[in-house]
Phi, psi and omega in degrees: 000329188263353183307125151070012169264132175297121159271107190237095178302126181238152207224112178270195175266106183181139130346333213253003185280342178272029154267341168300343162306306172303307178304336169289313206286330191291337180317293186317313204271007173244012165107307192292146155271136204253130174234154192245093174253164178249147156297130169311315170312319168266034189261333172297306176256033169185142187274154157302339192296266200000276190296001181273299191318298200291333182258355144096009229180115151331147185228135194270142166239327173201181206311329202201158161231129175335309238236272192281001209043031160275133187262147170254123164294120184267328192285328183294296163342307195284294186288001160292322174295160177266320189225134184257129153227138192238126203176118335326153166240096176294161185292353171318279175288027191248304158325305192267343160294328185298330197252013170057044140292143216220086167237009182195188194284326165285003193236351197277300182327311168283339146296354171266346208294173173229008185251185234235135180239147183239156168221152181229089186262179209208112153193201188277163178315282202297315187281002185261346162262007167293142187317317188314280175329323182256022162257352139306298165314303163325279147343275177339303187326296197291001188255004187097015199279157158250135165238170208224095168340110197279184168240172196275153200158170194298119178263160176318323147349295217060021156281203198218129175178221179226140199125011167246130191313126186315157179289148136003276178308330159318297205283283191330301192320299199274335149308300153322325198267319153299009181248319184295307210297309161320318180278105178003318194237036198253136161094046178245161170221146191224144173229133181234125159284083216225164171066219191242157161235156172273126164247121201276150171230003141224177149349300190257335202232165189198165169287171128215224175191189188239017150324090158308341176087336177318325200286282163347275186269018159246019138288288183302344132303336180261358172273328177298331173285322185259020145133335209285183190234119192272162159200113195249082178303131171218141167283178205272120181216142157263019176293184201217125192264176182273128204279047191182024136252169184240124205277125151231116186274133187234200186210244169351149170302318208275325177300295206287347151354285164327284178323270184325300186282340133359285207255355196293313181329303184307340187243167186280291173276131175225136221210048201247104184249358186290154192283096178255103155348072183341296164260146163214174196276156193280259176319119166260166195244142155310308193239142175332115164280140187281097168335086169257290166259189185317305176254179210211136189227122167226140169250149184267165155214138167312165168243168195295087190293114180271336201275302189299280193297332125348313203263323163250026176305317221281115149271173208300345177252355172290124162268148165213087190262134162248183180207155197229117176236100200244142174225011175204152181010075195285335189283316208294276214315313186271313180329304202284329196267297183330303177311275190333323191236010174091342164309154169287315175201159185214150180251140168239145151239137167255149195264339158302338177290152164273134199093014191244177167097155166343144127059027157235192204265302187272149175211147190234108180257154158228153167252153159226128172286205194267322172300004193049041169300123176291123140248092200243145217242147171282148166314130182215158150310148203289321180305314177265008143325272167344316186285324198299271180307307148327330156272351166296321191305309203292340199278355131010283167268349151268344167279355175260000000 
Protein backbone atom coordinates (compact mmCIF):
# COMPACT_ATOMS: atom_id res chain seq x y z
CA UNK A 1 0.00 0.00 0.00
CA UNK A 2 2.98 2.50 0.81
CA UNK A 3 4.83 1.45 -2.30
CA UNK A 4 6.14 4.69 -4.18
CA UNK A 5 3.92 6.85 -2.22
CA UNK A 6 5.00 10.29 -0.87
CA UNK A 7 5.17 10.72 2.86
CA UNK A 8 5.88 13.81 4.49
CA UNK A 9 6.43 13.35 7.78
CA UNK A 10 6.55 16.27 10.71
CA UNK A 11 8.45 15.40 13.88
CA UNK A 12 7.35 17.87 17.17
CA UNK A 13 9.18 18.46 20.39
CA UNK A 14 8.34 15.11 22.33
CA UNK A 15 10.31 12.75 23.77
CA UNK A 16 8.17 10.44 21.95
CA UNK A 17 10.31 11.97 18.71
CA UNK A 18 13.21 9.20 18.70
CA UNK A 19 10.91 6.81 18.05
CA UNK A 20 10.59 8.65 14.76
CA UNK A 21 13.80 7.25 13.48
CA UNK A 22 12.02 3.38 13.39
CA UNK A 23 9.01 5.27 11.89
CA UNK A 24 11.00 6.46 9.20
CA UNK A 25 13.16 3.33 8.50
CA UNK A 26 9.76 0.96 8.61
CA UNK A 27 8.20 3.79 5.80
CA UNK A 28 11.23 3.42 3.82
CA UNK A 29 11.47 -0.26 4.02
CA UNK A 30 7.43 -0.46 2.79
CA UNK A 31 8.49 1.55 -0.86
CA UNK A 32 7.87 4.94 0.53
CA UNK A 33 9.28 7.92 -0.10
CA UNK A 34 9.73 10.01 2.95
CA UNK A 35 10.59 13.62 3.81
CA UNK A 36 11.10 14.86 7.29
CA UNK A 37 10.32 18.28 8.31
CA UNK A 38 11.74 19.00 12.06
CA UNK A 39 10.85 21.60 14.84
CA UNK A 40 13.26 23.16 16.36
CA UNK A 41 12.19 21.79 19.49
CA UNK A 42 12.29 18.90 18.31
CA UNK A 43 15.53 18.59 16.83
CA UNK A 44 16.71 18.74 20.89
CA UNK A 45 15.64 14.88 21.00
CA UNK A 46 16.64 13.72 17.27
CA UNK A 47 19.26 14.95 15.12
CA UNK A 48 18.32 15.91 11.64
CA UNK A 49 21.56 13.91 10.22
CA UNK A 50 19.40 10.76 11.69
CA UNK A 51 16.88 11.29 9.81
CA UNK A 52 18.53 12.54 6.48
CA UNK A 53 20.09 9.22 6.76
CA UNK A 54 16.97 6.90 7.17
CA UNK A 55 15.04 8.60 4.58
CA UNK A 56 17.15 8.99 2.32
CA UNK A 57 16.19 13.10 2.02
CA UNK A 58 17.21 16.34 3.41
CA UNK A 59 15.86 16.98 6.06
CA UNK A 60 13.67 20.55 6.84
CA UNK A 61 13.81 22.71 9.64
CA UNK A 62 12.76 25.68 9.50
CA UNK A 63 11.86 28.52 6.16
CA UNK A 64 15.21 29.21 4.90
CA UNK A 65 18.77 28.69 6.01
CA UNK A 66 20.97 31.58 7.11
CA UNK A 67 24.08 30.58 6.26
CA UNK A 68 23.16 29.71 2.13
CA UNK A 69 19.83 31.40 1.48
CA UNK A 70 17.86 28.47 0.56
CA UNK A 71 14.48 28.45 0.90
CA UNK A 72 12.36 25.15 1.87
CA UNK A 73 9.43 25.93 0.01
CA UNK A 74 6.25 24.79 2.30
CA UNK A 75 3.92 25.12 -0.47
CA UNK A 76 5.78 22.63 -2.43
CA UNK A 77 5.98 20.10 0.62
CA UNK A 78 2.41 20.31 1.16
CA UNK A 79 1.85 19.41 -2.56
CA UNK A 80 4.20 16.65 -2.76
CA UNK A 81 2.77 14.47 -0.38
CA UNK A 82 0.30 11.89 -0.85
CA UNK A 83 0.01 11.67 2.95
CA UNK A 84 1.11 14.21 5.56
CA UNK A 85 1.75 12.43 9.26
CA UNK A 86 2.71 14.32 11.93
CA UNK A 87 4.38 11.95 14.74
CA UNK A 88 4.90 12.99 17.70
CA UNK A 89 2.09 15.37 17.28
CA UNK A 90 2.45 18.13 20.53
CA UNK A 91 -0.35 19.58 22.37
CA UNK A 92 1.78 22.71 21.04
CA UNK A 93 1.42 21.88 17.58
CA UNK A 94 -1.84 20.70 17.59
CA UNK A 95 -3.11 23.85 19.21
CA UNK A 96 -1.71 26.09 16.04
CA UNK A 97 -2.86 23.70 13.78
CA UNK A 98 -6.48 23.84 14.97
CA UNK A 99 -6.36 27.88 14.89
CA UNK A 100 -4.36 28.04 11.78
CA UNK A 101 -1.19 29.24 13.24
CA UNK A 102 1.70 29.53 10.85
CA UNK A 103 5.32 30.31 12.94
CA UNK A 104 7.44 27.63 11.58
CA UNK A 105 7.73 25.23 8.76
CA UNK A 106 5.66 22.72 9.99
CA UNK A 107 2.44 24.38 10.03
CA UNK A 108 3.23 26.43 7.05
CA UNK A 109 3.17 22.99 5.27
CA UNK A 110 -0.19 21.67 6.79
CA UNK A 111 -1.85 24.55 5.46
CA UNK A 112 -0.58 23.92 2.12
CA UNK A 113 -1.11 20.15 2.22
CA UNK A 114 -4.41 19.29 -0.40
CA UNK A 115 -3.81 15.25 0.99
CA UNK A 116 -5.27 13.52 3.97
CA UNK A 117 -3.12 14.58 7.29
CA UNK A 118 -2.69 11.93 9.91
CA UNK A 119 -1.48 12.97 13.97
CA UNK A 120 -0.36 10.75 16.45
CA UNK A 121 0.24 12.83 19.44
CA UNK A 122 2.71 12.21 22.36
CA UNK A 123 2.27 14.25 25.69
CA UNK A 124 1.65 13.76 29.34
CA UNK A 125 -1.59 12.77 30.77
CA UNK A 126 -2.91 15.44 32.58
CA UNK A 127 -2.09 17.90 29.26
CA UNK A 128 -4.01 15.10 26.79
CA UNK A 129 -6.92 15.55 29.14
CA UNK A 130 -7.22 19.06 29.20
CA UNK A 131 -10.05 20.44 27.82
CA UNK A 132 -8.17 22.77 25.32
CA UNK A 133 -6.19 19.82 24.05
CA UNK A 134 -9.29 17.77 23.39
CA UNK A 135 -10.99 20.73 21.53
CA UNK A 136 -8.48 20.81 19.86
CA UNK A 137 -8.25 17.48 18.60
CA UNK A 138 -11.76 17.61 18.12
CA UNK A 139 -11.56 20.99 15.67
CA UNK A 140 -8.72 18.60 13.51
CA UNK A 141 -11.54 16.04 12.92
CA UNK A 142 -14.16 18.43 11.81
CA UNK A 143 -11.30 19.79 9.29
CA UNK A 144 -10.75 15.89 8.04
CA UNK A 145 -7.68 15.51 9.73
CA UNK A 146 -7.14 11.72 11.33
CA UNK A 147 -6.16 10.85 14.37
CA UNK A 148 -4.33 8.10 15.22
CA UNK A 149 -4.99 7.49 19.11
CA UNK A 150 -2.19 7.66 21.49
CA UNK A 151 -2.23 4.46 23.94
CA UNK A 152 -1.97 3.60 27.41
CA UNK A 153 1.65 3.41 29.25
CA UNK A 154 4.20 4.45 31.30
CA UNK A 155 5.15 8.50 30.67
CA UNK A 156 7.88 10.39 30.64
CA UNK A 157 6.48 11.74 33.62
CA UNK A 158 6.40 9.04 35.23
CA UNK A 159 2.56 8.58 35.55
CA UNK A 160 0.86 5.60 33.74
CA UNK A 161 -2.02 6.60 31.64
CA UNK A 162 -3.14 7.96 27.75
CA UNK A 163 -0.96 10.09 26.00
CA UNK A 164 1.82 8.05 24.89
CA UNK A 165 2.45 7.96 21.38
CA UNK A 166 1.12 4.85 18.89
CA UNK A 167 4.44 2.41 18.37
CA UNK A 168 5.81 2.87 14.99
CA UNK A 169 4.39 -0.25 13.52
CA UNK A 170 0.99 0.74 15.23
CA UNK A 171 1.22 4.07 13.15
CA UNK A 172 2.54 2.15 9.59
CA UNK A 173 -0.63 -0.37 10.31
CA UNK A 174 -2.96 2.30 10.60
CA UNK A 175 -1.58 4.56 7.82
CA UNK A 176 -1.71 1.32 5.55
CA UNK A 177 -5.24 0.80 6.50
CA UNK A 178 -6.14 4.26 5.87
CA UNK A 179 -4.80 4.27 2.74
CA UNK A 180 -7.08 0.75 1.56
CA UNK A 181 -10.20 2.56 2.89
CA UNK A 182 -9.80 5.37 -0.18
CA UNK A 183 -9.22 2.99 -2.85
CA UNK A 184 -11.67 2.62 -5.58
CA UNK A 185 -10.88 -1.14 -6.37
CA UNK A 186 -9.66 -2.87 -3.20
CA UNK A 187 -11.61 -6.36 -3.23
CA UNK A 188 -11.79 -6.15 -7.12
CA UNK A 189 -9.33 -8.42 -9.44
CA UNK A 190 -8.00 -7.40 -12.35
CA UNK A 191 -5.93 -9.39 -15.34
CA UNK A 192 -3.58 -6.99 -17.67
CA UNK A 193 -2.14 -8.31 -20.73
CA UNK A 194 1.34 -6.91 -21.68
CA UNK A 195 4.18 -7.15 -24.13
CA UNK A 196 4.78 -9.10 -27.55
CA UNK A 197 4.45 -12.71 -28.08
CA UNK A 198 7.32 -14.92 -30.24
CA UNK A 199 5.93 -16.88 -32.31
CA UNK A 200 9.10 -19.45 -33.17
CA UNK A 201 10.20 -20.94 -36.28
CA UNK A 202 13.50 -22.81 -35.37
CA UNK A 203 15.51 -22.64 -31.98
CA UNK A 204 16.88 -19.66 -32.81
CA UNK A 205 14.63 -17.41 -34.86
CA UNK A 206 10.60 -16.20 -34.22
CA UNK A 207 8.07 -13.84 -35.59
CA UNK A 208 7.55 -11.09 -33.29
CA UNK A 209 6.60 -7.57 -33.19
CA UNK A 210 8.43 -4.40 -31.24
CA UNK A 211 5.96 -4.20 -27.94
CA UNK A 212 8.01 -2.98 -25.30
CA UNK A 213 5.17 -3.70 -22.82
CA UNK A 214 5.43 -0.42 -21.28
CA UNK A 215 1.56 0.25 -21.75
CA UNK A 216 0.68 -2.76 -20.33
CA UNK A 217 2.40 -2.67 -17.41
CA UNK A 218 1.72 0.80 -15.99
CA UNK A 219 -2.18 -0.06 -16.54
CA UNK A 220 -1.35 -2.78 -14.54
CA UNK A 221 0.59 -0.98 -11.67
CA UNK A 222 -2.08 1.85 -11.70
CA UNK A 223 -5.07 -0.68 -11.40
CA UNK A 224 -2.78 -2.16 -8.48
CA UNK A 225 -2.56 1.54 -6.90
CA UNK A 226 -6.14 1.92 -6.72
CA UNK A 227 -6.59 -0.76 -4.89
CA UNK A 228 -7.34 -4.40 -7.19
CA UNK A 229 -5.54 -7.46 -6.71
CA UNK A 230 -3.28 -7.55 -10.56
CA UNK A 231 -2.13 -10.42 -12.44
CA UNK A 232 -0.23 -9.54 -14.97
CA UNK A 233 0.30 -11.89 -18.19
CA UNK A 234 3.03 -10.59 -19.91
CA UNK A 235 5.27 -11.56 -23.33
CA UNK A 236 9.15 -11.35 -23.21
CA UNK A 237 9.82 -7.72 -22.15
CA UNK A 238 12.16 -6.02 -19.54
CA UNK A 239 9.97 -4.15 -18.14
CA UNK A 240 9.51 -4.32 -14.21
CA UNK A 241 5.78 -4.42 -12.32
CA UNK A 242 5.00 -3.26 -9.00
CA UNK A 243 6.32 -6.22 -6.67
CA UNK A 244 2.85 -7.22 -5.29
CA UNK A 245 1.62 -7.96 -8.74
CA UNK A 246 1.77 -11.16 -9.64
CA UNK A 247 3.51 -11.57 -12.82
CA UNK A 248 2.75 -14.62 -15.19
CA UNK A 249 5.26 -15.23 -18.19
CA UNK A 250 4.45 -16.51 -21.16
CA UNK A 251 6.48 -16.52 -24.99
CA UNK A 252 3.66 -17.65 -27.31
CA UNK A 253 0.19 -16.81 -28.60
CA UNK A 254 -0.82 -20.17 -27.39
CA UNK A 255 0.88 -19.76 -23.96
CA UNK A 256 -0.94 -16.38 -23.32
CA UNK A 257 -4.15 -18.14 -24.50
CA UNK A 258 -3.58 -20.53 -22.17
CA UNK A 259 -2.82 -18.17 -19.33
CA UNK A 260 -5.87 -15.94 -20.14
CA UNK A 261 -8.65 -18.23 -20.29
CA UNK A 262 -7.40 -19.57 -16.91
CA UNK A 263 -7.54 -16.89 -15.29
CA UNK A 264 -10.29 -14.37 -16.75
CA UNK A 265 -13.50 -16.27 -14.84
CA UNK A 266 -11.56 -15.02 -11.62
CA UNK A 267 -11.22 -11.52 -12.45
CA UNK A 268 -13.47 -8.79 -12.45
CA UNK A 269 -11.42 -6.15 -14.72
CA UNK A 270 -9.77 -7.36 -18.03
CA UNK A 271 -7.06 -5.05 -19.22
CA UNK A 272 -5.68 -6.99 -22.74
CA UNK A 273 -3.37 -4.72 -23.98
CA UNK A 274 -0.34 -7.19 -25.04
CA UNK A 275 0.83 -7.12 -28.89
CA UNK A 276 -0.62 -10.88 -30.11
CA UNK A 277 0.48 -12.30 -33.08
CA UNK A 278 -1.74 -12.85 -35.50
CA UNK A 279 -0.03 -15.47 -37.21
CA UNK A 280 2.28 -17.96 -36.31
CA UNK A 281 4.07 -20.71 -38.11
CA UNK A 282 2.60 -24.39 -39.09
CA UNK A 283 5.83 -26.15 -38.92
CA UNK A 284 8.21 -25.33 -36.17
CA UNK A 285 12.00 -26.59 -37.30
CA UNK A 286 13.49 -28.89 -34.75
CA UNK A 287 16.80 -27.75 -35.67
CA UNK A 288 18.24 -24.27 -36.40
CA UNK A 289 17.45 -23.78 -40.23
CA UNK A 290 20.32 -23.51 -42.41
CA UNK A 291 20.92 -20.28 -45.02
CA UNK A 292 20.50 -22.49 -48.22
CA UNK A 293 18.64 -20.95 -50.82
CA UNK A 294 17.69 -17.24 -51.55
CA UNK A 295 14.15 -17.39 -50.35
CA UNK A 296 12.79 -18.74 -47.50
CA UNK A 297 9.09 -20.26 -47.53
CA UNK A 298 6.96 -20.50 -43.93
CA UNK A 299 3.57 -21.00 -44.31
CA UNK A 300 1.70 -19.28 -41.73
CA UNK A 301 -1.65 -19.99 -39.61
CA UNK A 302 -3.90 -18.03 -37.60
CA UNK A 303 -3.90 -17.91 -33.93
CA UNK A 304 -6.49 -18.19 -31.60
CA UNK A 305 -8.31 -14.12 -31.23
CA UNK A 306 -7.76 -14.19 -27.46
CA UNK A 307 -9.68 -10.73 -27.46
CA UNK A 308 -12.54 -13.02 -29.30
CA UNK A 309 -12.81 -15.97 -27.17
CA UNK A 310 -12.37 -13.50 -23.75
CA UNK A 311 -15.77 -11.48 -24.79
CA UNK A 312 -17.45 -14.58 -25.16
CA UNK A 313 -16.73 -15.94 -21.92
CA UNK A 314 -17.61 -12.53 -20.47
CA UNK A 315 -20.15 -11.87 -17.91
CA UNK A 316 -22.68 -9.07 -17.13
CA UNK A 317 -20.18 -8.75 -14.08
CA UNK A 318 -17.06 -8.87 -15.94
CA UNK A 319 -15.18 -5.33 -17.80
CA UNK A 320 -13.67 -6.09 -20.91
CA UNK A 321 -10.88 -3.67 -22.58
CA UNK A 322 -9.16 -3.88 -25.63
CA UNK A 323 -6.67 -1.90 -27.81
CA UNK A 324 -6.53 -1.06 -31.48
CA UNK A 325 -3.13 -0.31 -32.81
CA UNK A 326 -4.53 1.05 -36.11
CA UNK A 327 -2.43 2.71 -39.11
CA UNK A 328 -5.65 3.44 -41.75
CA UNK A 329 -9.34 4.10 -40.70
CA UNK A 330 -8.36 3.91 -37.45
CA UNK A 331 -12.12 4.76 -35.48
CA UNK A 332 -14.31 2.59 -37.93
CA UNK A 333 -11.77 -0.50 -37.56
CA UNK A 334 -11.86 0.00 -33.91
CA UNK A 335 -15.81 0.92 -33.25
CA UNK A 336 -16.23 -2.28 -35.20
CA UNK A 337 -13.47 -4.77 -33.22
CA UNK A 338 -15.87 -2.91 -29.71
CA UNK A 339 -18.72 -4.68 -31.32
CA UNK A 340 -17.15 -8.03 -32.81
CA UNK A 341 -16.09 -8.62 -29.44
CA UNK A 342 -17.99 -7.79 -27.07
CA UNK A 343 -16.19 -5.01 -25.17
CA UNK A 344 -16.33 -2.59 -22.79
CA UNK A 345 -14.16 0.10 -23.83
CA UNK A 346 -11.81 -0.81 -26.37
CA UNK A 347 -8.30 2.26 -26.79
CA UNK A 348 -7.10 3.24 -29.83
CA UNK A 349 -3.90 4.07 -30.97
CA UNK A 350 -2.51 5.16 -34.15
CA UNK A 351 1.15 4.73 -35.61
CA UNK A 352 0.31 7.88 -37.01
CA UNK A 353 0.08 10.36 -34.29
CA UNK A 354 3.75 11.02 -33.46
CA UNK A 355 4.07 9.50 -29.50
CA UNK A 356 2.10 7.03 -30.05
CA UNK A 357 2.92 3.43 -30.60
CA UNK A 358 6.07 0.71 -29.56
CA UNK A 359 8.52 1.33 -27.71
CA UNK A 360 8.22 4.96 -26.73
CA UNK A 361 7.68 6.59 -23.37
CA UNK A 362 4.56 8.62 -24.64
CA UNK A 363 1.19 7.42 -25.90
CA UNK A 364 -2.03 9.27 -27.70
CA UNK A 365 -5.14 7.47 -27.14
CA UNK A 366 -8.45 7.92 -28.14
CA UNK A 367 -11.33 5.84 -26.30
CA UNK A 368 -14.93 4.48 -27.17
CA UNK A 369 -17.53 3.09 -24.66
CA UNK A 370 -19.96 0.77 -25.74
CA UNK A 371 -22.29 3.69 -26.65
CA UNK A 372 -19.65 4.27 -29.21
CA UNK A 373 -19.01 7.74 -26.77
CA UNK A 374 -15.68 9.54 -28.22
CA UNK A 375 -12.90 10.69 -25.54
CA UNK A 376 -9.75 11.66 -26.98
CA UNK A 377 -6.59 12.44 -24.65
CA UNK A 378 -3.57 14.41 -25.63
CA UNK A 379 0.02 12.44 -25.79
CA UNK A 380 1.02 12.11 -22.53
CA UNK A 381 3.43 9.45 -20.70
CA UNK A 382 2.47 6.23 -20.94
CA UNK A 383 2.21 6.19 -16.54
CA UNK A 384 -0.89 9.02 -17.14
CA UNK A 385 -2.01 7.01 -20.31
CA UNK A 386 -2.64 4.40 -17.58
CA UNK A 387 -4.24 6.62 -15.15
CA UNK A 388 -6.46 8.18 -18.36
CA UNK A 389 -7.73 4.71 -18.96
CA UNK A 390 -8.25 3.47 -15.24
CA UNK A 391 -10.85 6.24 -14.63
CA UNK A 392 -12.64 5.52 -17.80
CA UNK A 393 -12.77 1.63 -16.19
CA UNK A 394 -13.55 3.40 -12.97
CA UNK A 395 -16.34 5.43 -14.28
CA UNK A 396 -17.50 2.15 -15.58
CA UNK A 397 -18.51 0.73 -12.16
CA UNK A 398 -20.05 3.27 -11.36
CA UNK A 399 -22.24 3.59 -13.88
CA UNK A 400 -23.06 -0.29 -13.86
Amino acid sequence: MLNNKNILLGVCGSIAAYKAALLVRLLVKAGANVKVILTADASNFITPLTLATLSKNPVYTQYFEAETGVWSNHVELGLWADYMLIAPASANTLGKMANGLCDNLLTAAYLSAKCKVLFAPAMDLDMWKHESTQENISKLQSFGNVLIAPGNGELASGLHGEGRMAEPEEILAFLETEIKKGLPLLGKKAMVTAGPTYEAIDPVRFIGNHSSGKMGFAIANELHKLGAEVTLITGPTSQKALSSVKIINVVSAQQMLDACTAQFSENDITVMSAAVADYTPVDVAEQKIKKKENNLHIELKKTTDILATLGKQKTNHQLLIGFALETVDEENYAKEKLKKKNLDLIVLNSLNDEGAGFKTDTNKITIFNKNLTKTTFETKLKDEVAKDICAEILKLMVNS
